[in-house]
N, C-alpha and C positions, 0 to 999 in steps of 0.2 A: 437282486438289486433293490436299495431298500426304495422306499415312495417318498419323496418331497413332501414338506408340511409348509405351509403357509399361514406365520401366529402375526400376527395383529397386535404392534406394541402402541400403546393407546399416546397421546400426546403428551409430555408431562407437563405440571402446572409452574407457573412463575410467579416467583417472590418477589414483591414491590415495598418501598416505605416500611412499617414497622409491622414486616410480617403478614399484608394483603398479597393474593394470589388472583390471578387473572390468568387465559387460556390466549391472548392476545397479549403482545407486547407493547403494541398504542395505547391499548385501552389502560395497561398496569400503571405508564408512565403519565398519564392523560388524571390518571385517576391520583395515584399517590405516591407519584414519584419511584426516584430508583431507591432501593433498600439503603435504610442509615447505616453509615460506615464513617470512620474516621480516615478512611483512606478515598472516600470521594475526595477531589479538588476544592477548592476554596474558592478559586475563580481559575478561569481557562485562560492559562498564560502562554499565549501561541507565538511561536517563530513564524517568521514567513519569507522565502524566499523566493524571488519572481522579479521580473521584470516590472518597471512602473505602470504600467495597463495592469499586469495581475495583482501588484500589492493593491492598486487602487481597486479591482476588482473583487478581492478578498474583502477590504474594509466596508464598501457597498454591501457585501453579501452579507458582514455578520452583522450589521447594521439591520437589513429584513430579518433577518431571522429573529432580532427584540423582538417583533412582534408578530400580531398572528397573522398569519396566512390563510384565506380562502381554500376549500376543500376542490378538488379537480370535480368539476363536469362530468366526465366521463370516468368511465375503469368499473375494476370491481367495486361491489358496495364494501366490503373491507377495507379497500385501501381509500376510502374516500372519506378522509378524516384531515379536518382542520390544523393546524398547528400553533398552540395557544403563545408558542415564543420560549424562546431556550430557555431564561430564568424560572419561567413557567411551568416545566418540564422537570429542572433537573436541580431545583433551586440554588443555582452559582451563576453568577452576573458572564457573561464572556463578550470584555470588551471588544468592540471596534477596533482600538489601537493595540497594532500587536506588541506582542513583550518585547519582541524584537524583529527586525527587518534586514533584509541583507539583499543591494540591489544589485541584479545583476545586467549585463549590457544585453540588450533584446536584439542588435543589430549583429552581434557577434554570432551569437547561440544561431540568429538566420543563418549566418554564412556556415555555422561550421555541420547544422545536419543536414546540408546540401552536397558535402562531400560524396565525391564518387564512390568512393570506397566508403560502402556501408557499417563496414566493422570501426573503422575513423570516424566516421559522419558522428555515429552515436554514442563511441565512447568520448569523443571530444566534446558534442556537446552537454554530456551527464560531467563532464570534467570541472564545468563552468560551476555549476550546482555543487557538484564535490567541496571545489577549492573555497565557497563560500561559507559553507558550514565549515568547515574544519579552519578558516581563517578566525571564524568569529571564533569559535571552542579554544583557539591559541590564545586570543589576547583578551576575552572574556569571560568571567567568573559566574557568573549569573549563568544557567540553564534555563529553557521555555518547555515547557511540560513534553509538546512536539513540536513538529515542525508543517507546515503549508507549504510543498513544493509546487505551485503553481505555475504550469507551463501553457505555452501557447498556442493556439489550436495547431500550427505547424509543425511543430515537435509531434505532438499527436500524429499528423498522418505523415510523415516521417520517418518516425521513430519506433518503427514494427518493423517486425522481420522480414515481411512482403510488402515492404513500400518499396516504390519505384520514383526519383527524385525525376523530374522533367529534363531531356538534355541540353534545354537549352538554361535549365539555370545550377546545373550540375558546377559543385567548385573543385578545383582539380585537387588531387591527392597528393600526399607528401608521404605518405608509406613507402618504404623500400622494400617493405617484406609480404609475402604473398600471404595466403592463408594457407595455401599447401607447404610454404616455406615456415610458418608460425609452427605448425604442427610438430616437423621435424625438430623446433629449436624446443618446441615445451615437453615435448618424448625424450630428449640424446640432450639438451644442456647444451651452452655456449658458452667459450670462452669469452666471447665478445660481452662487451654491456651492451653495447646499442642493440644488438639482434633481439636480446635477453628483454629492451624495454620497447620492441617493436611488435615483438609480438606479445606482449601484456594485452594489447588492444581485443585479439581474440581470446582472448581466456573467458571475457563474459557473454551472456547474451546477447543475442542483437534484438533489443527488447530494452527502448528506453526508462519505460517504468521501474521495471524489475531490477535492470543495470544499475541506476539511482541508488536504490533500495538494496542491492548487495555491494557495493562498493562503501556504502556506508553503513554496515553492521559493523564493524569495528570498534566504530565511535560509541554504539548503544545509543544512540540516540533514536527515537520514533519520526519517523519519516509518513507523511501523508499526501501522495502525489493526488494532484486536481487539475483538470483543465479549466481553462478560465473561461471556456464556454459555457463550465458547470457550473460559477459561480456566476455568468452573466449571458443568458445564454439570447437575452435580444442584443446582442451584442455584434451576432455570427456577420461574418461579411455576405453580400448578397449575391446568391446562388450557392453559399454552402448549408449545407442540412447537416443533422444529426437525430438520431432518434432520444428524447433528453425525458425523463419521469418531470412530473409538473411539481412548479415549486414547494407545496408543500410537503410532497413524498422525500424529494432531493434534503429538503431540511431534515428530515425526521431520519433520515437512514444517515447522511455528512454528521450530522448533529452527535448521533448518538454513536457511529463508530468514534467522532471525537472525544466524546467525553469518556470512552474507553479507553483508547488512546493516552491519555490522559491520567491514567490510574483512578479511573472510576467504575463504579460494577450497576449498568443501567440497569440490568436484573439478575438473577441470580435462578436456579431449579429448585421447586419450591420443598421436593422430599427428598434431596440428599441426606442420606442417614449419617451422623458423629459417626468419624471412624471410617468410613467407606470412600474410596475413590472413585470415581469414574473417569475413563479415558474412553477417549474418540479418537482413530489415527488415521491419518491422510496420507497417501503415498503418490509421488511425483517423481519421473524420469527426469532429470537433468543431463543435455548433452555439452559436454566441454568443448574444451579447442585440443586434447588431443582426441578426438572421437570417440571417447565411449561414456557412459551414464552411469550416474550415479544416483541413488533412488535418495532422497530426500522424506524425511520423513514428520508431518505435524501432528504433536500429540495434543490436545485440547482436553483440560480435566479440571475436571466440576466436583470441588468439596470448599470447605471454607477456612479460609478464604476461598477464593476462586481465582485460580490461576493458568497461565495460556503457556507452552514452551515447544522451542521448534529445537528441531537440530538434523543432521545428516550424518547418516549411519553408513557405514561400510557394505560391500557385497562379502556372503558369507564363502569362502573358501571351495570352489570347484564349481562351484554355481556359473552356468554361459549367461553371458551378458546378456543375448538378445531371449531370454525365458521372460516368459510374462509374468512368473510369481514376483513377490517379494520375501525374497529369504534374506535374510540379513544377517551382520555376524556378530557373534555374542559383546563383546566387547564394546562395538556402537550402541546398542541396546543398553546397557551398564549407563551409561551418559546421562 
């Protein structure tokens, strides 16, 4: 049997502005900016969809983040770096007002992730959010680089697969179909339409975030879910907690997944060789509604440009479902 080796790949360095390198990503950005590219943004033209406490809450938050924020008290001494303000940082203005806005009914979205029926509760109310981007994509020409889904700290504790709604504010279900009854119709087909759109509701997960965010890949639009505790978090009602990173961590980490988001590259690996790729894969089980998993796969690759692509690959041919590998079949791979 041969002996295990344990090799030591050293950190690699990051490219900032025109060509500086730094071993920290604060310090690259702090210093001289993300790497010049003509594919950075001009300005951060943001959608935002929420409720009027969250749009207001959104415009509050990028309003602080102009400017600088005080470094946290406490933590490590690494992360305990000021935030000189986004223009500052990434040099492109990101207004207050967003590009666009899209209000949604906050009293509605209450009643509907209270439904009994948790597989109803959450795709009805991601349905809210759904219908609002794809209303504005109908009748409006203009696109917002992403989007701000801003939701309510209720949807949050809600809106997971182990939430448990109180029964006394539980609203009744309108589902006719079970989830053992969904299963059968998304295995064997129905002649019916209503069965056929009844059990649509289980096909995603019960997992608000991520249901958001897979119901609208279609569109291609970039979707950015936030609670509006995280963009205001003395906000919370009293007696609820959350454990929340201090303001200026929250900027620097929101900040810079947005301007990624966005088609911008905050840094880049500073010895990619011309000509070489690098890829990084992720693999993730996905269970459907008719019971079984489908491994999901994210590949991440670093040459330049620098480009991110996801996709979901097939199971390879005689392979048992419940194997821990990832084998996959030639074909998804091809993709």
């Amino acid at each position: 049997m041969s002996e295990w080796r344990l090799i030591h790949v050293p950190e690699p360095a990051l490219a900032f502005g025109f060509g500086q390198t730094a071993e920290h990503p604060k310090d690259g950005l702090f210093l001289f900016g993300p790497p010049a590219s003509n594919q950075n943004p001009a300005r951060m033209d943001i959608g935002v969809i929420g409720t009027l406490d969250g749009v207001r809450c959104y415009k509050t938050w990028v309003k602080s983040i102009g400017g600088t924020i005080a470094p946290p008290v406490k933590g490590k001494l690494e992360n305990k770096m000021m935030w000189p303000g986004f223009q500052a940082v990434f040099g492109v203005p990101w207004p207050a007002k967003p590009f666009t806005t899209c209000i949604i009914d906050g009293q509605e979205l209450s009643r509907r992730i209270r439904i009994e029926n948790r597989h109803e509760a959450i795709f009805n109310g991601v349905e809210i959010y759904t219908q609002a981007v794809r209303k504005y994509l109908r009748e409006e020409e203009a696109r917002p680089q992403m989007w701000f889904a801003v939701v309510p700290e209720e949807v949050f504790k809600y809106g997971r697969p182990k939430s448990v709604v109180p029964k006394d504010q539980r609203e009744k279900s309108t589902a006719f179909l079970s989830k053992k009854g969904a299963k059968s119709v998304l295995r064997q087909g129905s002649l019916f339409i209503e069965e056929r759109e009844a059990a649509a509701i289980y096909e995603y997960e019960l997992n608000f975030h991520n249901q958001l965010k897979a119901r609208l890949l279609d569109t291609g639009e970039v979707i950015q879910v936030v609670r509006e505790s995280t963009l205001a978090p003395d906000e919370l009602e009293e007696g609820e907690r959350r454990s929340l990173q201090d303001p200026a961590s929250v900027a620097w980490n929101l900040s810079t997944t947005s301007f990624y988001k966005s088609g911008g590259r905050p840094w880049r690996i500073a010895e990619v060789r011309e000509g070489i790729c690098y890829v990084g894969l992720v693999f993730k089980r996905i269970e459907n509604a008719r019971g079984e998993t489908t491994p999901a796969v994210a590949r991440r690759c670093f040459f330049r440009p620098a480009r991110v692509s996801f996709s979901r690959a097939p199971w390879a041919p005689g392979i048992p479902r419940l194997t821990t590998a990832f084998i996959l079949a030639r074909r998804g791979l091809r993709s």
